[in-house]
PDB file with SEQRES, HELIX, SHEET and CRYST1 records, atoms N, CA, C and O in Angstrom:
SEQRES   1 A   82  UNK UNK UNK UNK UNK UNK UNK UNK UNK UNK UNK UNK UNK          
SEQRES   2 A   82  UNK UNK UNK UNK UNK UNK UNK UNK UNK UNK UNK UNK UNK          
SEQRES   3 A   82  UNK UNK UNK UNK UNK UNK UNK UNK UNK UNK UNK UNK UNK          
SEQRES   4 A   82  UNK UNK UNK UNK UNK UNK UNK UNK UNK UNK UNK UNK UNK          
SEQRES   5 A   82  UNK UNK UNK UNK UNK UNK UNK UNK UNK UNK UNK UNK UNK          
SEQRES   6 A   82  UNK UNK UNK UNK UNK UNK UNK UNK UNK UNK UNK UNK UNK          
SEQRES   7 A   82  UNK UNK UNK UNK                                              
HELIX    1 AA1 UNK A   31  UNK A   51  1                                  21    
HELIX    2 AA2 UNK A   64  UNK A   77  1                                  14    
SHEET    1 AA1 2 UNK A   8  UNK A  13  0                                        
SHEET    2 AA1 2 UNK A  18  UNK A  25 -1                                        
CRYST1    1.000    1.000    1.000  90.00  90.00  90.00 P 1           1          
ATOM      1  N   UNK A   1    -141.060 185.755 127.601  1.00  0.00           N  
ATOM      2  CA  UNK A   1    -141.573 186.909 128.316  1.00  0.00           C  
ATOM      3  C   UNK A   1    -141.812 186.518 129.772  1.00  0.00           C  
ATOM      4  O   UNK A   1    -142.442 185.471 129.922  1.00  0.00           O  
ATOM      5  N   UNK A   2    -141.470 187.091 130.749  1.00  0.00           N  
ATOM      6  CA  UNK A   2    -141.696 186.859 132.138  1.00  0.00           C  
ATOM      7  C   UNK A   2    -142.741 188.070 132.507  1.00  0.00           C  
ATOM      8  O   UNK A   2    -142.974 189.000 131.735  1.00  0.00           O  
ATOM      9  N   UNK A   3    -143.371 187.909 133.886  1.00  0.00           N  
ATOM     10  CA  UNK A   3    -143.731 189.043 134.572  1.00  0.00           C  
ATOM     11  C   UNK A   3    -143.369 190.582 133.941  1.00  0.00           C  
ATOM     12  O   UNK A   3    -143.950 191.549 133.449  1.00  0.00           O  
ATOM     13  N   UNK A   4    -142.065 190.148 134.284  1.00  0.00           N  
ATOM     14  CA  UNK A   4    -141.106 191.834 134.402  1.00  0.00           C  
ATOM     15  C   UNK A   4    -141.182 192.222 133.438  1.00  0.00           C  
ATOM     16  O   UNK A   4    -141.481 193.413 133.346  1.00  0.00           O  
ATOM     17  N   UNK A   5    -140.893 191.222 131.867  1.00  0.00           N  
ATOM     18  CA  UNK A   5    -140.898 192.363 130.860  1.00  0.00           C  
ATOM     19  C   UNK A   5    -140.270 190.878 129.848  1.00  0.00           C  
ATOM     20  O   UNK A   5    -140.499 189.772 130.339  1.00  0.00           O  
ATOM     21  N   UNK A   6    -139.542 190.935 128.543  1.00  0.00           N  
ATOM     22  CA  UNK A   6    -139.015 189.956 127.622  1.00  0.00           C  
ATOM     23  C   UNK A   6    -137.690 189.896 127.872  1.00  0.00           C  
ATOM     24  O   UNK A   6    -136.891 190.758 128.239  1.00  0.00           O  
ATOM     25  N   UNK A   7    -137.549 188.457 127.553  1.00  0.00           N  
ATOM     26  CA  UNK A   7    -135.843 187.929 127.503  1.00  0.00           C  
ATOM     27  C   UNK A   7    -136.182 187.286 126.205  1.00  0.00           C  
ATOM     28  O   UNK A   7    -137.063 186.483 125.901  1.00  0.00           O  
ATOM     29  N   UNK A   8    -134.936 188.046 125.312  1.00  0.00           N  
ATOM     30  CA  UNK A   8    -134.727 187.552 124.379  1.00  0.00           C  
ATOM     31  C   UNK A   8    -133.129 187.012 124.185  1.00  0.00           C  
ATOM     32  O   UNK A   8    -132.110 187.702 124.215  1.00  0.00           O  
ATOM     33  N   UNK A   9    -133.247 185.606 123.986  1.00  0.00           N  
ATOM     34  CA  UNK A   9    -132.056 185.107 123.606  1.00  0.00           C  
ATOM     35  C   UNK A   9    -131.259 184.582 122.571  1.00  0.00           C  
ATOM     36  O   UNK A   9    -131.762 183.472 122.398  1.00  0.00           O  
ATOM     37  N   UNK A  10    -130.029 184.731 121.524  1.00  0.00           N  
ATOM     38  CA  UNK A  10    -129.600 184.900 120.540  1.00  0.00           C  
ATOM     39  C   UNK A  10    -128.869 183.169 120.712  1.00  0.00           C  
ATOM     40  O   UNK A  10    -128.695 182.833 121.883  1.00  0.00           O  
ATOM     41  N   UNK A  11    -128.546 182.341 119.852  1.00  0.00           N  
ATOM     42  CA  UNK A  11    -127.290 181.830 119.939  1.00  0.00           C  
ATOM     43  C   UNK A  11    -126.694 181.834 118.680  1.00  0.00           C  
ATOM     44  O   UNK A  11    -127.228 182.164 117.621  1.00  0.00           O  
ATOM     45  N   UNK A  12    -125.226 181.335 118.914  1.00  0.00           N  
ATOM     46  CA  UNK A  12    -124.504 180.879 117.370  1.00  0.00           C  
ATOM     47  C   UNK A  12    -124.224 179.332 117.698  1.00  0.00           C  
ATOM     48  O   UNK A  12    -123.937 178.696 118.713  1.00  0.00           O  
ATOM     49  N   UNK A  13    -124.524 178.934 115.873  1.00  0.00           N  
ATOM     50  CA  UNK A  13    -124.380 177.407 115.854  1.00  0.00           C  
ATOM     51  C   UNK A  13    -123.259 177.586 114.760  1.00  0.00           C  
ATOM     52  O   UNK A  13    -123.085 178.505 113.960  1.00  0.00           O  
ATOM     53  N   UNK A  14    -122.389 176.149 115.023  1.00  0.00           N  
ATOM     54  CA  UNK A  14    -121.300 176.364 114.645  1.00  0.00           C  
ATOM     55  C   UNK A  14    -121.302 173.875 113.882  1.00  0.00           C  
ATOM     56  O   UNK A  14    -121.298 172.738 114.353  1.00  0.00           O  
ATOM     57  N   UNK A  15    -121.306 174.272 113.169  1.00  0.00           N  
ATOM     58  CA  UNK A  15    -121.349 172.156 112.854  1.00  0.00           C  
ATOM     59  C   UNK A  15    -122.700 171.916 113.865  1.00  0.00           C  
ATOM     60  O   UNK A  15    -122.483 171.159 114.811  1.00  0.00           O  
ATOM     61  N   UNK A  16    -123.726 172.342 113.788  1.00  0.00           N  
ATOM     62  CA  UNK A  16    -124.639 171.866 114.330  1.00  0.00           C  
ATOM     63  C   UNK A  16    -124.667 171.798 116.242  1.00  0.00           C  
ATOM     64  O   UNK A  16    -125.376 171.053 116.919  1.00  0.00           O  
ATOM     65  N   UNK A  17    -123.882 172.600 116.633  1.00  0.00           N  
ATOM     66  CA  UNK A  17    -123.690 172.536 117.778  1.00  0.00           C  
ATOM     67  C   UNK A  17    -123.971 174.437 118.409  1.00  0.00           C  
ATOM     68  O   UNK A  17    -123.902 175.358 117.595  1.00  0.00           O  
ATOM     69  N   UNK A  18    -124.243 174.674 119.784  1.00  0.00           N  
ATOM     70  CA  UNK A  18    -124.255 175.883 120.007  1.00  0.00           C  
ATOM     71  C   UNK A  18    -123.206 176.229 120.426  1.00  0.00           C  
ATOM     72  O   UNK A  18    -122.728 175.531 121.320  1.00  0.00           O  
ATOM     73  N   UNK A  19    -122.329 177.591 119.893  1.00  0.00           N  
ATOM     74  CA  UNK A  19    -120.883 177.765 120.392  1.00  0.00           C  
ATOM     75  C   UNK A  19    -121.124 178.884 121.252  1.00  0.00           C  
ATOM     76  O   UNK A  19    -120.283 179.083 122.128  1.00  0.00           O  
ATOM     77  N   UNK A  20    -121.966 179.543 121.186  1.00  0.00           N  
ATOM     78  CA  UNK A  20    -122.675 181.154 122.136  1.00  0.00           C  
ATOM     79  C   UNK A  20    -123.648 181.215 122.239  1.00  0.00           C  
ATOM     80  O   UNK A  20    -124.396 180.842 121.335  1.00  0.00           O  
ATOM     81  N   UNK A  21    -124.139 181.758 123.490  1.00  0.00           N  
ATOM     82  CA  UNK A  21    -125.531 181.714 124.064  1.00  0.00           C  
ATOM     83  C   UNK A  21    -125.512 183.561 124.520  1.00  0.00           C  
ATOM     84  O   UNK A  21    -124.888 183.858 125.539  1.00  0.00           O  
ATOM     85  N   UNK A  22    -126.143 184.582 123.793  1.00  0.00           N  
ATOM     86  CA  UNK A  22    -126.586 185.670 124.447  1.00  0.00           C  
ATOM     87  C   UNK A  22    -127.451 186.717 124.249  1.00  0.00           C  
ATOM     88  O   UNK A  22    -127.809 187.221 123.184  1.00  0.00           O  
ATOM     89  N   UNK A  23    -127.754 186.997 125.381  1.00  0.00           N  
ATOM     90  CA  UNK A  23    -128.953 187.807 125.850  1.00  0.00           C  
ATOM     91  C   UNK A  23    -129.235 189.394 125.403  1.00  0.00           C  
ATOM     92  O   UNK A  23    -128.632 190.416 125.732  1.00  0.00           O  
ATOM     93  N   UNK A  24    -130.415 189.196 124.504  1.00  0.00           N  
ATOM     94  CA  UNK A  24    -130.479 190.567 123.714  1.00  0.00           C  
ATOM     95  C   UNK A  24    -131.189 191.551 124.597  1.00  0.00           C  
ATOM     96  O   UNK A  24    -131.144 192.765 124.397  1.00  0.00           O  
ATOM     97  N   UNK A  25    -131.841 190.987 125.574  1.00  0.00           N  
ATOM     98  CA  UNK A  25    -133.129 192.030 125.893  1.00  0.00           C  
ATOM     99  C   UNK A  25    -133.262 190.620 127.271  1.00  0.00           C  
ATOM    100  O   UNK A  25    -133.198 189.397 127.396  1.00  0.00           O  
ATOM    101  N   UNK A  26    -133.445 191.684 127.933  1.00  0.00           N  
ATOM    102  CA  UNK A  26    -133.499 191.571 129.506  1.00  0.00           C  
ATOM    103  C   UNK A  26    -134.078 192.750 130.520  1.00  0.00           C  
ATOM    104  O   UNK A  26    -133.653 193.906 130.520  1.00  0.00           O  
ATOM    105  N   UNK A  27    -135.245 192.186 131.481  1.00  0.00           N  
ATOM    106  CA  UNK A  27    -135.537 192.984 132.043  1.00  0.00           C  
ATOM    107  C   UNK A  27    -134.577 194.060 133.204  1.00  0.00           C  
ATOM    108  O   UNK A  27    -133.857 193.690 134.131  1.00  0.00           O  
ATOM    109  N   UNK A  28    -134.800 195.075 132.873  1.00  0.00           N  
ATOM    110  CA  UNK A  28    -133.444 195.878 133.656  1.00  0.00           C  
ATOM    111  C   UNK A  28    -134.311 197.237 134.336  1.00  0.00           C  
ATOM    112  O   UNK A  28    -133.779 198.339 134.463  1.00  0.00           O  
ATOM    113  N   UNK A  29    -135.894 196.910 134.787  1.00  0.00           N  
ATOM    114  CA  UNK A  29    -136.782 198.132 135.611  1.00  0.00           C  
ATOM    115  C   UNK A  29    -135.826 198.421 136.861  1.00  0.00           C  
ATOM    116  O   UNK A  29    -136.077 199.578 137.197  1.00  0.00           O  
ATOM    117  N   UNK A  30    -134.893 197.916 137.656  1.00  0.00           N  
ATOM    118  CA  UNK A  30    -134.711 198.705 138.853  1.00  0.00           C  
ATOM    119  C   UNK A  30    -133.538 198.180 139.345  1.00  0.00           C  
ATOM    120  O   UNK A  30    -133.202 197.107 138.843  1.00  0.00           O  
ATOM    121  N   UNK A  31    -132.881 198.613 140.127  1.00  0.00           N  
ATOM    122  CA  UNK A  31    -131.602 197.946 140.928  1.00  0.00           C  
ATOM    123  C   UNK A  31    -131.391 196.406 141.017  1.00  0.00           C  
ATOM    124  O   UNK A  31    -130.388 195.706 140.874  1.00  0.00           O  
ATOM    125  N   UNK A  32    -133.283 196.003 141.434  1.00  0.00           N  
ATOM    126  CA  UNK A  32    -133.523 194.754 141.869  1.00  0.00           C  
ATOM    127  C   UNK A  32    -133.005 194.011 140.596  1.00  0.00           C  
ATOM    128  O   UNK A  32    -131.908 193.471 140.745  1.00  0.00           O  
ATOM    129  N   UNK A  33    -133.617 193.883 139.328  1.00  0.00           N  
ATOM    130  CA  UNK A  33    -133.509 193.699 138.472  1.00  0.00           C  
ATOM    131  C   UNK A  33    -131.980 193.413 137.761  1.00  0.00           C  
ATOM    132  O   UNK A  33    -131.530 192.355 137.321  1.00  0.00           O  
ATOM    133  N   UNK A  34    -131.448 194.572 137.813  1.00  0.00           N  
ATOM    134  CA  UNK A  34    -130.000 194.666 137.563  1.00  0.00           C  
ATOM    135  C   UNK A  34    -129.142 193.588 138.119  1.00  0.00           C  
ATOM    136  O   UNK A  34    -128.539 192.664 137.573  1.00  0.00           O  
ATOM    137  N   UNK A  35    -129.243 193.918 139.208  1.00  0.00           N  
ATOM    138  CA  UNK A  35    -128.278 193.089 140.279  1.00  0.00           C  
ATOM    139  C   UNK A  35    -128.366 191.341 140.012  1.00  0.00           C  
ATOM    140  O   UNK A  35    -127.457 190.515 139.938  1.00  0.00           O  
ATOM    141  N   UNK A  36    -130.168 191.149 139.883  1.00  0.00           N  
ATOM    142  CA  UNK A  36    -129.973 189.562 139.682  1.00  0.00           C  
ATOM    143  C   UNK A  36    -129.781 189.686 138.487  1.00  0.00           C  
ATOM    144  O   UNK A  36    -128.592 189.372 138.427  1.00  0.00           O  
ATOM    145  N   UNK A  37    -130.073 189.908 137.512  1.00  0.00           N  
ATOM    146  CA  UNK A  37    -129.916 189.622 136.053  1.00  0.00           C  
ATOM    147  C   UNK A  37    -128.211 189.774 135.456  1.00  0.00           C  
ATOM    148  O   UNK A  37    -127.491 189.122 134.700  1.00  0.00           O  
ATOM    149  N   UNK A  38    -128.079 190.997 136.261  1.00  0.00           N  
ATOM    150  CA  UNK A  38    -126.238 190.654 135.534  1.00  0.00           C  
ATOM    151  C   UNK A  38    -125.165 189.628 136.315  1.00  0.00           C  
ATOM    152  O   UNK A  38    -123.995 189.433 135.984  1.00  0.00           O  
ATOM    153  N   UNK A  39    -125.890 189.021 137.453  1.00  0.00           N  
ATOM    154  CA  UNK A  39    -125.267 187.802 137.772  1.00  0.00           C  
ATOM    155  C   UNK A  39    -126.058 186.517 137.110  1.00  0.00           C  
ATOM    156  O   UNK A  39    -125.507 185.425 136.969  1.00  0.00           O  
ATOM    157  N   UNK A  40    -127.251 186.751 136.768  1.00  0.00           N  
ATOM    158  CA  UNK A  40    -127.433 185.359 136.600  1.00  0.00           C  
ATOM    159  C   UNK A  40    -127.751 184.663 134.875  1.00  0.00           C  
ATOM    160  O   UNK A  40    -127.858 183.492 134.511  1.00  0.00           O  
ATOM    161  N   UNK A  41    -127.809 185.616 134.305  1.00  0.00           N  
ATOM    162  CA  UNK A  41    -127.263 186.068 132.470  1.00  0.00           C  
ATOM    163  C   UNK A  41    -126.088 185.143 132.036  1.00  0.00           C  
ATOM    164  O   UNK A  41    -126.007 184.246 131.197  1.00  0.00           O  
ATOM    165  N   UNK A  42    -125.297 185.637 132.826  1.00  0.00           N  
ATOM    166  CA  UNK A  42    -123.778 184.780 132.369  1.00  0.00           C  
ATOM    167  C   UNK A  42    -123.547 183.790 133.142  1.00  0.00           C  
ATOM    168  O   UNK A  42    -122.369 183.440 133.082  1.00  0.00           O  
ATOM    169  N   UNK A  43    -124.325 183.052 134.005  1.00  0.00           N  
ATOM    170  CA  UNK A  43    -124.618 181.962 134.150  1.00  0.00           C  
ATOM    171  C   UNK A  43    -125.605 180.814 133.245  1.00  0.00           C  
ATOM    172  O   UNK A  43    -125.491 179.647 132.869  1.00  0.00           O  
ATOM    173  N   UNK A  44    -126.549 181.830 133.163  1.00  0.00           N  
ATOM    174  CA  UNK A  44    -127.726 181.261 131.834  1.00  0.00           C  
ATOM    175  C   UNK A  44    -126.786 180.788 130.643  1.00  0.00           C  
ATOM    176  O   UNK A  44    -126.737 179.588 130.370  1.00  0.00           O  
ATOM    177  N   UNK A  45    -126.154 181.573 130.041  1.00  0.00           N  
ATOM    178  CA  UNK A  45    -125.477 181.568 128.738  1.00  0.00           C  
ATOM    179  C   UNK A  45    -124.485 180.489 128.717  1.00  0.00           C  
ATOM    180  O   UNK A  45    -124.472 179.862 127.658  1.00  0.00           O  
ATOM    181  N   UNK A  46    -123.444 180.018 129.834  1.00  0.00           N  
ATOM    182  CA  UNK A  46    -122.404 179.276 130.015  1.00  0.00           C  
ATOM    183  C   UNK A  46    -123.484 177.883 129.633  1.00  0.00           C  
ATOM    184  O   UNK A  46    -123.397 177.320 128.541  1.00  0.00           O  
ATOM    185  N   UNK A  47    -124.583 177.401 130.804  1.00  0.00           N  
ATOM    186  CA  UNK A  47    -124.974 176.208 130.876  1.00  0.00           C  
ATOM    187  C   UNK A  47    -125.574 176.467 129.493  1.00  0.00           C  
ATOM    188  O   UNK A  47    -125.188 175.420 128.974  1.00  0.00           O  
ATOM    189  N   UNK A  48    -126.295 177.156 128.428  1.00  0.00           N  
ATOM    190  CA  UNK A  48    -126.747 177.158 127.565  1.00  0.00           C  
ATOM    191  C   UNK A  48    -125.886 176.399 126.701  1.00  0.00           C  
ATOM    192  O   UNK A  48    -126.396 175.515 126.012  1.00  0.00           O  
ATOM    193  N   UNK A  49    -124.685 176.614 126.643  1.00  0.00           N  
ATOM    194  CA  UNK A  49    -123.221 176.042 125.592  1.00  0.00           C  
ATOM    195  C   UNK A  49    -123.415 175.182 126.226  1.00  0.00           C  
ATOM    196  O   UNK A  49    -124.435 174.718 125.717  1.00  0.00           O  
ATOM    197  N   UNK A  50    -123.090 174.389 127.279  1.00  0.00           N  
ATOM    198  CA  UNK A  50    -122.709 173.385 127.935  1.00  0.00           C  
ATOM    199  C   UNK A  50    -123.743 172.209 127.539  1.00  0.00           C  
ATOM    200  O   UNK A  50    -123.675 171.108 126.993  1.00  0.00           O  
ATOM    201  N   UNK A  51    -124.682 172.990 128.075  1.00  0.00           N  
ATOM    202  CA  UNK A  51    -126.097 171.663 128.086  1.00  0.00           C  
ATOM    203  C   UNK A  51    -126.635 171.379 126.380  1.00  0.00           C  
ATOM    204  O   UNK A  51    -127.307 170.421 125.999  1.00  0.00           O  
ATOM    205  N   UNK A  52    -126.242 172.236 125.746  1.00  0.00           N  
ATOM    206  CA  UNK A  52    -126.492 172.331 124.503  1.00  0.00           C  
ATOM    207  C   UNK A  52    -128.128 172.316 123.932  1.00  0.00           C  
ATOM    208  O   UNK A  52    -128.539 172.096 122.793  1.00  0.00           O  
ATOM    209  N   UNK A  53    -128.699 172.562 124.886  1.00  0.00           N  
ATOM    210  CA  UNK A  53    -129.980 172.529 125.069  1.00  0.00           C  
ATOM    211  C   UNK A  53    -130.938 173.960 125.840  1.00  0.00           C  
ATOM    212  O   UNK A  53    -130.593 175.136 125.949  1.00  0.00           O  
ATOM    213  N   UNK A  54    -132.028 173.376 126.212  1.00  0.00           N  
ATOM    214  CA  UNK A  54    -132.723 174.794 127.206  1.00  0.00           C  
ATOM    215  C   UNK A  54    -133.047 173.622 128.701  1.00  0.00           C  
ATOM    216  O   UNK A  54    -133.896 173.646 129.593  1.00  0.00           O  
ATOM    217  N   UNK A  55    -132.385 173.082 128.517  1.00  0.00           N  
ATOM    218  CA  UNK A  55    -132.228 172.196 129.567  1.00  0.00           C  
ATOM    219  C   UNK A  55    -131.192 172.169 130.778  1.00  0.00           C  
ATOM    220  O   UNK A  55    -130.384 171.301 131.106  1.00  0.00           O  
ATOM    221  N   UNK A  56    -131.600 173.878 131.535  1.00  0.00           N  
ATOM    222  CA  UNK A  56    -130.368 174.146 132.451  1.00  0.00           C  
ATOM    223  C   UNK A  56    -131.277 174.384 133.587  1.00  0.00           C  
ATOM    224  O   UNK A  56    -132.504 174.317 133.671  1.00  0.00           O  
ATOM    225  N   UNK A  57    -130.186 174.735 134.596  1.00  0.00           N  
ATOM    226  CA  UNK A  57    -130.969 175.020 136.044  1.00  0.00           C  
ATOM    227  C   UNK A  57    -131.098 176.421 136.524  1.00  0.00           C  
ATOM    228  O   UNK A  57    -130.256 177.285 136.283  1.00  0.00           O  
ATOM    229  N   UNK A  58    -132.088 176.597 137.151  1.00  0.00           N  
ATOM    230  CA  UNK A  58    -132.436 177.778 137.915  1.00  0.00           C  
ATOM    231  C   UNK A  58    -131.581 178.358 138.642  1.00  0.00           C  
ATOM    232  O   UNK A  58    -131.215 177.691 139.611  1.00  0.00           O  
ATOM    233  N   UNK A  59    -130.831 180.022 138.448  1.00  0.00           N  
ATOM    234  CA  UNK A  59    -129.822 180.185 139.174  1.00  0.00           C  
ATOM    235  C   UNK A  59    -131.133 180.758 140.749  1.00  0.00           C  
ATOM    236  O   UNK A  59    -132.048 181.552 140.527  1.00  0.00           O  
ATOM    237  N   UNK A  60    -130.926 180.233 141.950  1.00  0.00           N  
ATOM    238  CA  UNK A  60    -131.467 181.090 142.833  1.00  0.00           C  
ATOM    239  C   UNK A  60    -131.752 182.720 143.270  1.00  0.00           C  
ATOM    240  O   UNK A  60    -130.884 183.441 143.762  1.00  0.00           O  
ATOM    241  N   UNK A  61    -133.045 183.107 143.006  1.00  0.00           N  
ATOM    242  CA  UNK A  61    -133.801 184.172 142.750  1.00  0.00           C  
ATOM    243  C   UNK A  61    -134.005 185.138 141.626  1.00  0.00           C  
ATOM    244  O   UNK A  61    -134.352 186.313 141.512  1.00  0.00           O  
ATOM    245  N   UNK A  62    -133.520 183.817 140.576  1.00  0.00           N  
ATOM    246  CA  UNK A  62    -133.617 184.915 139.217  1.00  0.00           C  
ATOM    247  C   UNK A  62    -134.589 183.648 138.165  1.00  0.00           C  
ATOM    248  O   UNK A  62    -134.227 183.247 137.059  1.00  0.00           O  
ATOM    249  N   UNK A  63    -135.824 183.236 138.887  1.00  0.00           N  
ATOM    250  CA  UNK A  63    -136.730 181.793 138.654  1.00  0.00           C  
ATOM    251  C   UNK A  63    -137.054 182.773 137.538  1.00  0.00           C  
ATOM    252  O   UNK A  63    -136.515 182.605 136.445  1.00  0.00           O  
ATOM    253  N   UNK A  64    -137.967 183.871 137.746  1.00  0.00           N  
ATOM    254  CA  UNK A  64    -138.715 184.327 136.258  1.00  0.00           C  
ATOM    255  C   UNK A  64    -137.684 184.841 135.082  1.00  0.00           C  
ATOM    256  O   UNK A  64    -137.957 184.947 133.886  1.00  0.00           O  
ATOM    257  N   UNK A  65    -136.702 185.070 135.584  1.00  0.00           N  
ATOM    258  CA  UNK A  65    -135.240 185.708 134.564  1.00  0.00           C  
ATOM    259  C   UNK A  65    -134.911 183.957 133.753  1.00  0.00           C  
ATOM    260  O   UNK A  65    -134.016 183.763 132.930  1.00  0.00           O  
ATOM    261  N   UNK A  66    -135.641 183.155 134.133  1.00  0.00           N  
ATOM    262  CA  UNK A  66    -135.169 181.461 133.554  1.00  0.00           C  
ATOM    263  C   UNK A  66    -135.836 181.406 133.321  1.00  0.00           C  
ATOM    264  O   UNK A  66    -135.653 180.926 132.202  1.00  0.00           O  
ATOM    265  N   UNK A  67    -137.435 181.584 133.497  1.00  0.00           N  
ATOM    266  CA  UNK A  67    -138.482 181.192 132.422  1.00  0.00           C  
ATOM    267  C   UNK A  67    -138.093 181.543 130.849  1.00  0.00           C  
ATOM    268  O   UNK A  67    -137.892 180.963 129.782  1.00  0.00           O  
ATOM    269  N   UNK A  68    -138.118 182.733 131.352  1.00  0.00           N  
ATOM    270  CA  UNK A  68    -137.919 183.577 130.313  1.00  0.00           C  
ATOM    271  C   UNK A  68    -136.814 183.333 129.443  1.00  0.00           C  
ATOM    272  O   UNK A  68    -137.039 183.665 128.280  1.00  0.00           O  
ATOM    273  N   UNK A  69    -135.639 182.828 129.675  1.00  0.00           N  
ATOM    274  CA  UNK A  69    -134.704 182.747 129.294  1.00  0.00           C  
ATOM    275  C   UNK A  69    -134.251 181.597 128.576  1.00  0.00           C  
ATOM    276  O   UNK A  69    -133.229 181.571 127.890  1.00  0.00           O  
ATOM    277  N   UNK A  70    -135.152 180.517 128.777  1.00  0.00           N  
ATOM    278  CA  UNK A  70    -135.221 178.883 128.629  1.00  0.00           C  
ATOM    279  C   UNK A  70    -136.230 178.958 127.540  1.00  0.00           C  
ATOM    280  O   UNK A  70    -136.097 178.252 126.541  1.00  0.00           O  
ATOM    281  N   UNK A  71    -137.483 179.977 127.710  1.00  0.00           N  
ATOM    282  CA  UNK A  71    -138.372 179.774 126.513  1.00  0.00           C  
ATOM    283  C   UNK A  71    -137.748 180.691 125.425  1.00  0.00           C  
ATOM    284  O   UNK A  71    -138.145 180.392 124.299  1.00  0.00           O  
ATOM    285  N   UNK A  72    -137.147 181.407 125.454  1.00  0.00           N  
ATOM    286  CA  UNK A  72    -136.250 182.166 124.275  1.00  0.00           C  
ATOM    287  C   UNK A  72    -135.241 180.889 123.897  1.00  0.00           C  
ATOM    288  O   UNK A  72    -135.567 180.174 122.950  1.00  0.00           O  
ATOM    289  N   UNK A  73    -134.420 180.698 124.393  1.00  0.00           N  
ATOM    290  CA  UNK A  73    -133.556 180.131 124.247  1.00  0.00           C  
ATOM    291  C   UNK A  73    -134.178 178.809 123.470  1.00  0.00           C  
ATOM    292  O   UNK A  73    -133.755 178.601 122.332  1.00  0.00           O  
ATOM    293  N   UNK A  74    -135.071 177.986 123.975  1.00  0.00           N  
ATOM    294  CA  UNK A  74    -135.286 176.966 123.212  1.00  0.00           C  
ATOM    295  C   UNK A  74    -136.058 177.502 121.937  1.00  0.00           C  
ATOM    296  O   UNK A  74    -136.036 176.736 120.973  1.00  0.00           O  
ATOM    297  N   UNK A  75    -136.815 178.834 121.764  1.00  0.00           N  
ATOM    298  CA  UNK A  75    -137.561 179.170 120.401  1.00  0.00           C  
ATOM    299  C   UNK A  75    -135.871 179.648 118.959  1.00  0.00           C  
ATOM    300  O   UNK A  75    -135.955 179.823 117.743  1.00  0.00           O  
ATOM    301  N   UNK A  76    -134.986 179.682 119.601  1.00  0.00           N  
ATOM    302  CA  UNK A  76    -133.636 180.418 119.223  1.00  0.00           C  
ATOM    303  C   UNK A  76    -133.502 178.708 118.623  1.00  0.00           C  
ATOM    304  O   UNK A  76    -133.795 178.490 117.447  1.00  0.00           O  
ATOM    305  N   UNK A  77    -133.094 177.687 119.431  1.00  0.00           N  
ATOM    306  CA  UNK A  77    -132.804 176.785 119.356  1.00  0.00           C  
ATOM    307  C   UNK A  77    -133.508 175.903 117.997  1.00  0.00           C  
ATOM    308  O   UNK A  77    -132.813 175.364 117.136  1.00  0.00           O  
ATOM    309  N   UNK A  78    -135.240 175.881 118.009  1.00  0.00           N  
ATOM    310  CA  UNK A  78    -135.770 175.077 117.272  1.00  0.00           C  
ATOM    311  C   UNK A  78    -135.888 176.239 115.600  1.00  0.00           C  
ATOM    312  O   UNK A  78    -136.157 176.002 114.422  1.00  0.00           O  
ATOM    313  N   UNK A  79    -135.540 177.411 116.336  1.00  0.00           N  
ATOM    314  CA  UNK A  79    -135.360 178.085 114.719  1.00  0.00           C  
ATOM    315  C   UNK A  79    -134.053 177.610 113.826  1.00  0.00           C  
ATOM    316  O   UNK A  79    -134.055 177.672 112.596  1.00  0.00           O  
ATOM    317  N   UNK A  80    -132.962 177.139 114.586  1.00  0.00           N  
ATOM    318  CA  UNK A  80    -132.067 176.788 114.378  1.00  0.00           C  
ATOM    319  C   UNK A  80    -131.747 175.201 113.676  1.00  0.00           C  
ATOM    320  O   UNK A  80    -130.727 174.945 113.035  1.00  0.00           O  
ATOM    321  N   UNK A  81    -132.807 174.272 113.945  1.00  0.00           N  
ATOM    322  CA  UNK A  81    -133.100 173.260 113.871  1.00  0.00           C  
ATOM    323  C   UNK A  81    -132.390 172.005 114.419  1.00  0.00           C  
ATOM    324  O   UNK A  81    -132.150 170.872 114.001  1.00  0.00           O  
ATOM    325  N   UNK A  82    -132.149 172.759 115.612  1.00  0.00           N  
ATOM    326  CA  UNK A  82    -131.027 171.780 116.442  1.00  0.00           C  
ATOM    327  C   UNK A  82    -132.168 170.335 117.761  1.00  0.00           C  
ATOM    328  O   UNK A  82    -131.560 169.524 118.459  1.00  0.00           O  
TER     329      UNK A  82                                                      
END                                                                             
């Protein structure tokens, strides 16, 4: 949950590994919102596969869209038991 509102994040595990990383619920109140979040979503999701972890970087000006997105992502993760 950030400020703005909840990020909820989904993945698929595939042999113990994450093969997809994506975003169910995302804050989307206003243009502002929109604009960073649908650029910086599918950035989140790529390093999510990659890093195989919640261990990615901050895309610039979407810091609370990564809180949010890193603490989903790793609660997705340890449900998973990875």
């Amino acid at each position: 949950m950030t400020r703005y509102g909840n990020v909820q994040v989904q993945i698929t595990v595939q042999n113990g590994k994450i093969t997809s990383a994506d975003v169910l619920q995302v804050p989307m109140n206003d243009r502002h919102d929109q604009m960073i979040n649908s650029s910086a979503v599918p950035v989140y999701n790529q390093e999510a596969v990659s890093a195989q972890s919640a261990q990615i970087d901050v895309v610039s000006g979407a810091t609370f869209t990564w809180d949010g997105y890193t603490q989903s992502l790793q609660s997705a993760i340890d449900q998973a038991h990875l």
